[in-house]
C-alpha positions as CSV (number, residue, x, y, z in Angstrom):
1,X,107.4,99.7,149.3
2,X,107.6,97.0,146.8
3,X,103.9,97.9,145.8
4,X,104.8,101.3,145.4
5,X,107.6,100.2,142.8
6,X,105.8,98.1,140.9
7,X,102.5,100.9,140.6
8,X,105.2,103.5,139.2
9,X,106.5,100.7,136.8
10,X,103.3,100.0,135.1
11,X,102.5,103.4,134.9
12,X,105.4,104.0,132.9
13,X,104.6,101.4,131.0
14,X,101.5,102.2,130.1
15,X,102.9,105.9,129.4
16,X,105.3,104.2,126.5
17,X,103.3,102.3,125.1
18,X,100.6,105.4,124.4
19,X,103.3,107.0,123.3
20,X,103.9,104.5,120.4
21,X,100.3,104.3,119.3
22,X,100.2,107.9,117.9
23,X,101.4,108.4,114.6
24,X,105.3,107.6,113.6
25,X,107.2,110.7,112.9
26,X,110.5,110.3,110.4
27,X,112.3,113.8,109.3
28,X,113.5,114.1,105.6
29,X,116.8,114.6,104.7
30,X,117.5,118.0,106.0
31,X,115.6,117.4,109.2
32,X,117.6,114.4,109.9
33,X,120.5,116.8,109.8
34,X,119.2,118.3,113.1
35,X,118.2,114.9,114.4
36,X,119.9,111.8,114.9
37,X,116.9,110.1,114.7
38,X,112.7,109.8,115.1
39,X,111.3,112.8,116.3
40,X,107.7,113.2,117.0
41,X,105.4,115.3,115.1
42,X,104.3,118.7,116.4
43,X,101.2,119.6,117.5
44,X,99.5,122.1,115.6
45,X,100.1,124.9,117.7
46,X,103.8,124.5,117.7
47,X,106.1,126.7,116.6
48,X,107.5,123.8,115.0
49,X,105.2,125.4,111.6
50,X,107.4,128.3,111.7
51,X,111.4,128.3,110.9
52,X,113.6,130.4,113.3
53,X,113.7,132.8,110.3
54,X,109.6,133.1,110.0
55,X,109.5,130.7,107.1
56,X,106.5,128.2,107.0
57,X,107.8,124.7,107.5
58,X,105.6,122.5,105.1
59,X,104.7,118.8,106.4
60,X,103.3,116.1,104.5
61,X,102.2,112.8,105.8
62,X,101.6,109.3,104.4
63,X,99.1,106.4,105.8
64,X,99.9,102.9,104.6
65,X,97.6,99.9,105.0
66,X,101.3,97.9,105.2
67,X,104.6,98.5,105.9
68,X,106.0,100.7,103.7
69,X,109.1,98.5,103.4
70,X,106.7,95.5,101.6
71,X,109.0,95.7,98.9
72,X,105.7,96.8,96.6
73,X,103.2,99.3,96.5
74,X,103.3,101.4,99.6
75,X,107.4,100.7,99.7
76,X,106.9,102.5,95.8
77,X,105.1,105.3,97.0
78,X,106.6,106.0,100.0
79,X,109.9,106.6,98.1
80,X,107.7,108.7,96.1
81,X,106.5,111.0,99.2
82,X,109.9,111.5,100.1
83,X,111.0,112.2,96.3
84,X,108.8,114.6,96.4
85,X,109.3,116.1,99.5
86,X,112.8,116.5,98.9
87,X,112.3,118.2,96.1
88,X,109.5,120.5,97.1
89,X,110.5,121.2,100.9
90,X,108.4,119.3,103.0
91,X,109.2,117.6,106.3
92,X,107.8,114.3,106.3
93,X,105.6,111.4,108.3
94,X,104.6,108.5,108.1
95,X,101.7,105.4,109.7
96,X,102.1,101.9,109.0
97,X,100.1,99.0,109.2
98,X,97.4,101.5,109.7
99,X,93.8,99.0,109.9
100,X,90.7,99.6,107.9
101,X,88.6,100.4,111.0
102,X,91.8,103.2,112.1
103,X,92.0,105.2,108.9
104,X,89.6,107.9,110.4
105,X,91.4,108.3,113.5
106,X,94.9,108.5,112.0
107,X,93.5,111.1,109.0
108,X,91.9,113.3,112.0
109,X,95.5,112.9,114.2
110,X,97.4,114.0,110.9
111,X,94.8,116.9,110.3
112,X,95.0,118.1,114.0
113,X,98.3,118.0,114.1
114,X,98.5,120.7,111.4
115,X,100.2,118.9,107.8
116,X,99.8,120.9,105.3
117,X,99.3,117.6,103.3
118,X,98.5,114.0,104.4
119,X,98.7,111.8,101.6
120,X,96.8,108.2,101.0
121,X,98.1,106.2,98.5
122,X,95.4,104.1,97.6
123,X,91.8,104.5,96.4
124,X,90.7,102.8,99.1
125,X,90.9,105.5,101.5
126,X,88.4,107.5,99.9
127,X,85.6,106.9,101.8
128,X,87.9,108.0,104.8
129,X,89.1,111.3,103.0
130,X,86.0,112.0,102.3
131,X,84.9,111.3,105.9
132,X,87.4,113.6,107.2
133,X,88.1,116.1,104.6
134,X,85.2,118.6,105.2
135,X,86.2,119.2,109.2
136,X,89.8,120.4,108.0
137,X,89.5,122.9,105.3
138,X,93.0,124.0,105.9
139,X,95.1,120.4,105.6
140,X,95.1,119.2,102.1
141,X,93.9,115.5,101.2
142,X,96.1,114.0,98.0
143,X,94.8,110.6,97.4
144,X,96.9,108.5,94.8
145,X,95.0,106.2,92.2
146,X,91.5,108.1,93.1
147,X,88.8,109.4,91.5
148,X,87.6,111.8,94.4
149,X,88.0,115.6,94.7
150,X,86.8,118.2,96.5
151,X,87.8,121.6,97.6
152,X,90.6,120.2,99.9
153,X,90.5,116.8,97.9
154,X,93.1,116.1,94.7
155,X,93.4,112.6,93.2
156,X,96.4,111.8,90.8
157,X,96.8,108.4,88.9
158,X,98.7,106.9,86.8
159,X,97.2,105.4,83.2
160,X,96.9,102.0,84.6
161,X,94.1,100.4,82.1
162,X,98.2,101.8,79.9
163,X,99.8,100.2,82.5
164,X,98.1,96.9,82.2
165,X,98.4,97.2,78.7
166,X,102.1,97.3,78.8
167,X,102.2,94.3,80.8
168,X,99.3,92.1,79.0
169,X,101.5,92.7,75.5
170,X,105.0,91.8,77.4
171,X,103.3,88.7,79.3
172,X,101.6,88.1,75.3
173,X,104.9,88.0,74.0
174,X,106.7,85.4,76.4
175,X,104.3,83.2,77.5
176,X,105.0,79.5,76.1
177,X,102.4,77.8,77.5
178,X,100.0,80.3,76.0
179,X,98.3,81.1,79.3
180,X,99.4,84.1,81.4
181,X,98.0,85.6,84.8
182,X,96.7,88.3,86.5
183,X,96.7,88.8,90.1
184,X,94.7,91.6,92.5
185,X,94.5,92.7,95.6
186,X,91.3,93.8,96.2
187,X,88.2,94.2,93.0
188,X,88.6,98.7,93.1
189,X,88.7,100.7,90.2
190,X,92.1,100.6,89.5
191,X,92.8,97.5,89.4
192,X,89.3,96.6,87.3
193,X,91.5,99.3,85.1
194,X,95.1,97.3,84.9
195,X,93.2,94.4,84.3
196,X,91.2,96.3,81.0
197,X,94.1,97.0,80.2
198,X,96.0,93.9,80.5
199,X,92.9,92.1,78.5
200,X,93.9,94.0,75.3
201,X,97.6,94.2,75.6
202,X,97.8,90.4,75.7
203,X,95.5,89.9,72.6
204,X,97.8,92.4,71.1
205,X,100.6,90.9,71.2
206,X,99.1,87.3,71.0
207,X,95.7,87.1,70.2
208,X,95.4,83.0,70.7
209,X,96.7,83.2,74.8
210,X,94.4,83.4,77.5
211,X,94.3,85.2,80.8
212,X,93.3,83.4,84.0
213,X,92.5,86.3,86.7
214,X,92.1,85.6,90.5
215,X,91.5,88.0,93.6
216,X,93.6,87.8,96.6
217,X,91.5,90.1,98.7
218,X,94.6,91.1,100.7
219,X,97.3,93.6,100.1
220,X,99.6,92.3,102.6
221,X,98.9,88.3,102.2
222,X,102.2,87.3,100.9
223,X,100.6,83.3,101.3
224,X,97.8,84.0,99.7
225,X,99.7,85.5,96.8
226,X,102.1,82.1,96.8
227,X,99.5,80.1,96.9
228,X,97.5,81.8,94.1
229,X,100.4,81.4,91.7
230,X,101.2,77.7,92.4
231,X,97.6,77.3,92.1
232,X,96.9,79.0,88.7
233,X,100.3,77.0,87.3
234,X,99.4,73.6,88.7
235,X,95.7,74.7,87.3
236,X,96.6,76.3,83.6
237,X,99.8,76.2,83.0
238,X,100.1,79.8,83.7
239,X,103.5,81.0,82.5
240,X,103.7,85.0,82.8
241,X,102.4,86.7,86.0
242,X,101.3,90.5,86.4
243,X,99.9,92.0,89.4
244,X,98.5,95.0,91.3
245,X,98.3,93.6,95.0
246,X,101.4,95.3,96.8
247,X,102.8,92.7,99.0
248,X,100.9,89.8,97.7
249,X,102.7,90.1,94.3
250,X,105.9,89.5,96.4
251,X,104.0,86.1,97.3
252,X,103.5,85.8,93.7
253,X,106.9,85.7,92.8
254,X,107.9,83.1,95.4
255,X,105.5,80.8,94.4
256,X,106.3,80.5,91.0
257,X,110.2,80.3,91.9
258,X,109.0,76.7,93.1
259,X,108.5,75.9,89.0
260,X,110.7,76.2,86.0
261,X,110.2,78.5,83.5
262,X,107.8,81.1,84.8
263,X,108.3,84.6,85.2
264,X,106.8,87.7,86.8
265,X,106.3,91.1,85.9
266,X,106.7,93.6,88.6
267,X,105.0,97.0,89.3
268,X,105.2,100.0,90.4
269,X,108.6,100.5,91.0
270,X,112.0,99.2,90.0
271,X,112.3,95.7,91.8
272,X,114.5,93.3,89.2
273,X,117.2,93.0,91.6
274,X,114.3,90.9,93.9
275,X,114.7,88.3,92.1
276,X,116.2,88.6,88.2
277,X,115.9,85.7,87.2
278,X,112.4,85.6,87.3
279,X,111.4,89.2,86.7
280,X,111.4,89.8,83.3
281,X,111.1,93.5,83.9
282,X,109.5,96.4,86.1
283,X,106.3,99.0,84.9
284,X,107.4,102.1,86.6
285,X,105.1,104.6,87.9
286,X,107.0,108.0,88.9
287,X,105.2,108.6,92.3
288,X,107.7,111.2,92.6
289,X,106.1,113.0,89.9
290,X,102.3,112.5,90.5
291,X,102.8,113.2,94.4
292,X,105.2,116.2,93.9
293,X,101.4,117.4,91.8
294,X,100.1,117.3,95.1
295,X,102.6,119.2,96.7
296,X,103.3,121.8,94.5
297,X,99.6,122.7,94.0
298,X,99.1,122.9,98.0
299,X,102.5,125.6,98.2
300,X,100.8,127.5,95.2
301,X,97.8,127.8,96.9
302,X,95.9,126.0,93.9
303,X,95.1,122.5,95.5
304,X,91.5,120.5,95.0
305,X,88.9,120.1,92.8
306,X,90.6,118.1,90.4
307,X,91.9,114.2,89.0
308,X,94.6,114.0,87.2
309,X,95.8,110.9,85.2
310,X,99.3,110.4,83.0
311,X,101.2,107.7,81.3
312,X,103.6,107.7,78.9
313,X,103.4,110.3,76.8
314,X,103.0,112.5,80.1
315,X,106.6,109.9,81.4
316,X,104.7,109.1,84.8
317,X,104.9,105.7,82.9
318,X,108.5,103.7,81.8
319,X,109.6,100.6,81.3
320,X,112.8,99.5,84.3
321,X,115.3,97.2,83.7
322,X,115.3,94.2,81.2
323,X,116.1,91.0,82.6
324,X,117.9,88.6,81.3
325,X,114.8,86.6,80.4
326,X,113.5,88.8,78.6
327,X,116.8,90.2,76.4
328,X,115.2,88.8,73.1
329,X,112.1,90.2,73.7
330,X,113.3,94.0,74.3
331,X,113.2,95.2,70.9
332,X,109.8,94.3,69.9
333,X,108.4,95.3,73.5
334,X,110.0,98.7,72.8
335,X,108.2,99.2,70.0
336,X,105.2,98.4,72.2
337,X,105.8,101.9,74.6
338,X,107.2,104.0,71.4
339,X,103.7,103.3,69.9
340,X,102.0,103.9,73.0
341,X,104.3,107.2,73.4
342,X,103.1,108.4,69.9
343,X,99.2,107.6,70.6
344,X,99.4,105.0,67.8
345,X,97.7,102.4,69.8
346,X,94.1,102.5,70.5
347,X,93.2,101.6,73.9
348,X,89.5,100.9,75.1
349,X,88.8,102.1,78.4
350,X,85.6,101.8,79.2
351,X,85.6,98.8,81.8
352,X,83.1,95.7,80.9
């Protein structure tokens, strides 16, 4: 008897725990409603695409290489996803901490399961995409800072060789040491882009600093990013820090709270209240926007084939709020994005 018990136990274990590897489920605002909590995603067979009233029901998913709390990139664009499903009408879903060697099998589960959209907010999905893209003509592929595209394939991006720009002239204009850092996650396009970018704005706005670059081939080693940026101030004096590295520029910022007078700039969404006392301010990317690209083309029926890229002038691009380190500096760094807005600043973007 006591065998018998302890057969059914693990079985049921072993039934809860394959019931947690699957993709995780969460309903938007007015699904929630309905639900008082996680509900799993349909198949895609289920009535579940159909409203009581005949109406399509229109589901977008999102894969994230972290957690989409990390308090930086995939945090930034998951509130984006859900922006933009709010506004647009999508249920949505999400995958977390989603490995290199699983983004296949979670694009296919997605795909199978009948979204409409599943969205990958990262160039370095592509390969995956475009892996899985061509067995689901019918489920829409919306891949955030790529350059891919396809009949079922859309890439949006922000300017981020602007975006770097923005940041090089800011960190330019406060460093005192005369050296200011860059920090990124792993050597893609985009980030080859921000740092372009970053290059110029810096000689802009002070043509004698210099910028110390290092790779933290991580987007989720907050250590690594700590220990870059007491390295690189123990090193050379590094002052001013920008990053594109998602939760490693979290690291960042803590290691260079362990030193007086050195200060971050964050990216790509509002994050001063982190830590304002070191953040001087935020580049904002409106994921909302770009995503809601994605989501509006796939409901109209006019979705692939096509990158699309916007800054400031287009207002994908702002500036968040000004910390109090950086209150003397606002004025002339406004001037910076008004010329930007008005295309009176030439920007080279064809990467060395």
């Amino acid at each position: 008897m006591k065998r018998y018990m302890y057969l059914v136990f693990v079985l049921l274990m072993v039934l809860v725990l394959a019931a947690g590897c699957g993709p995780k489920a969460e309903p938007t605002a007015e699904a929630g409603a309905e639900a008082a909590g996680e509900e799993a995603p349909a198949s895609a067979d289920s009535s579940a695409d159909t409203k009581t009233d005949g109406e399509k029901v229109w589901r977008v998913a999102m894969i994230a290489n972290t957690p989409i709390a990390d308090g930086g990139w995939n945090s930034a664009c998951y509130a984006g996803m859900t922006g933009a499903a709010e506004k647009y009408g999508f249920e949505t879903a999400y995958s977390e901490n989603v490995a290199q060697t699983d983004y296949v099998t979670i694009f296919t589960e997605y795909a199978n399961m009948g979204f409409d959209l599943v969205f990958a907010p990262g160039n370095e999905f592509t390969d995956a995409v475009m892996e899985v893209a061509p067995s689901f003509p019918n489920t829409n592929f919306l891949i955030l800072n790529g350059d891919a595209k396809a009949d079922n394939v859309m890439s949006v991006k922000a300017d981020n060789t602007q975006m770097g720009f923005l940041a090089g002239a800011l960190a330019g204009m406060k460093t005192q040491t005369g050296k200011v850092g860059f920090v990124g996650g792993m050597e893609i396009t985009t980030a080859k882009q921000a740092i372009n970018g970053f290059h110029q704005g810096v000689a802009y706005a002070n043509p004698e600093a210099e910028v110390s670059v290092s790779w933290a081939n991580s987007w989720d080693d907050t250590a690594k990013g700590k220990e870059i940026a007491m390295s690189m101030v123990s090193t050379n004096d590094v002052d001013v820090f920008f990053g594109t590295a998602s939760a490693v520029d979290v690291g960042v910022r803590e290691g260079l709270s362990e030193f007086e007078n050195r200060w971050g700039i964050a990216q790509p969404g509002e994050s001063l209240d982190q830590n304002p006392e070191r953040i001087l301010t935020s580049i904002i990317t409106d994921n909302v926007a770009l995503i809601g690209l994605g989501l509006e083309k796939a409901q109209s029926g006019t979705f692939g084939n096509e990158v699309v890229e916007a800054g400031v002038k287009e207002g994908v691009l702002s500036i968040g709020l000004i910390g109090e380190s950086m209150k003397d500096l606002e004025e002339s760094f406004m001037k910076v994005y008004d010329q930007l807005y008005e295309g009176a600043i030439t920007i080279d973007y064809e990467l060395k």
